[in-house]
C-alpha positions, 0 to 999 in steps of 0.5 A, a space after each residue: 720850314 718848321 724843321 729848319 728852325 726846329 728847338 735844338 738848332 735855336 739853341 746852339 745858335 743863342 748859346 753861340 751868339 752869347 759866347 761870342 758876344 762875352 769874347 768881345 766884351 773880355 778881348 775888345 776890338 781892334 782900333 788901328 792903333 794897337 802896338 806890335 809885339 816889338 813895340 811892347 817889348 821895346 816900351 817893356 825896357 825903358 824905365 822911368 828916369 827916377 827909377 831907383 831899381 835900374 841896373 845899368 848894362 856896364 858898371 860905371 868904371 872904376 876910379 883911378 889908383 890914388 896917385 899918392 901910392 908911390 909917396 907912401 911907398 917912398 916915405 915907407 922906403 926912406 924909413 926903412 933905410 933910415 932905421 937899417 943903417 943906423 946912422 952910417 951914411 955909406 950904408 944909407 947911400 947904398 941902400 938908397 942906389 940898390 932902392 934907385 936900380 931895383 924898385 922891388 928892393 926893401 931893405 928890411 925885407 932883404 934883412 929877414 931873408 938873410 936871417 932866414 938864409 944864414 940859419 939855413 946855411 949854417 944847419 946845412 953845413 953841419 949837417 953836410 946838405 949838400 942840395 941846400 947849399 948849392 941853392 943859396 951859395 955863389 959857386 966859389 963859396 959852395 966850392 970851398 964849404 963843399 971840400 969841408 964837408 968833404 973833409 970831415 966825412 973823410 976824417 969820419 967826424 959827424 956834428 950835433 947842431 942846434 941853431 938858437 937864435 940870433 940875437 943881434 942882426 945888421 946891415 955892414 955895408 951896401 953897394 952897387 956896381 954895374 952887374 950886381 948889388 952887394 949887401 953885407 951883413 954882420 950876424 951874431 949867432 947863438 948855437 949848440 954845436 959838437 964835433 965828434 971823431 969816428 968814435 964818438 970822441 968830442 973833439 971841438 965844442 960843447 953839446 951842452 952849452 949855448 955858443 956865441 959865433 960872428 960873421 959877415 956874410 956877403 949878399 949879391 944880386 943883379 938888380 936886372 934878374 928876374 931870379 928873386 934870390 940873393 946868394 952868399 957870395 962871401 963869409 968873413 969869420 968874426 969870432 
């Protein structure tokens, strides 16, 4: 008996009491009660309602586009006109059935691009860039520029060119039909141009004076195409 209840035995079995005892006091005991694992995580996700930090799953959607766009599209369009026509009421009416068949239409949109295509064409021509030309022009007006490249290259003339500018630009008439829309445009043109003959000789115009040329020039486009270009389908020499 006495070696049963020997001392180091009596220790182990105080020291164990004791850490079972704290265990208890720390982990607390079982009630029936307790909320599973799911439970906590569930009660985890709700929020208070007054919670300022709530981040909703989906963004609230989006307002609807202000419905005023297509007035101040209109108001812009109608000014637009107003100011390319310059008072003729055909122009204006024109513009107005191009605007009507092609929603994409501006007029002063339209204007810049002849601008940019005018230069371009007159600096192609001169310099016999056959590519450009054939990217801008109806096949008819390319035929007929082409044989005057042609022409010139035969004869062995070569041309100094220097586009300066283009102080006056405007729209002359607008139409359209049941294939294409038609603008013309009037440009007054500033340009340094030479001609020389195969030996250098000048034969036509001044390399060192500013020239003043006129034209009207023909745009059309079909307003079904999905091609966003317009292309010269007719030139008119002014001056």
């Amino acid at each position: 008996m006495d070696e049963f209840f020997d001392i180091p035995t009596v220790i182990v079995i105080v020291i164990a009491i004791v850490v079972l005892f704290r265990l208890r006091s720390v982990l607390g005991t079982r009630t029936g009660n307790e909320r599973s694992p799911l439970q906590r995580a569930q009660q985890n996700q709700v929020k208070p309602a007054n919670d300022e930090k709530v981040t909703p799953l989906r963004p609230a959607p989006a307002a609807p586009p202000a419905n005023g766009d297509a007035e101040r599209r209109a108001l812009k369009l109608e000014t637009e006109i107003e100011q390319m026509s310059h008072g003729d009421a055909a122009v204006a009416g024109g513009l107005k059935a191009i605007a009507a068949a092609d929603a994409g239409f501006s007029p002063k949109a339209f204007l810049e691009g002849a601008k940019s295509a005018y230069e371009m064409i007159v600096t192609a021509f001169a310099t016999g860039d056959r590519k450009t030309l054939r990217t801008l022009l109806d096949k008819d007006v390319y035929d007929g520029f082409e044989q005057a490249i042609a022409a010139r290259e035969a004869a062995g003339s070569k041309v100094d060119f220097t586009f300066v500018g283009l102080p006056k630009v405007e729209i002359s008439d607008a139409e359209i039909d049941r294939r294409d829309a038609r603008v013309a445009v009037r440009f007054t043109a500033e340009v340094v141009q030479a001609t020389r003959d195969k030996d250098g000789t000048l034969i036509e115009g001044n390399a060192d004076q500013v020239q003043t040329i006129a034209d009207e020039w023909t745009f059309a486009r079909s307003p079904k195409s999905r091609d966003p270009n317009w292309k010269l389908v007719a030139t008119n020499q002014l001056s």
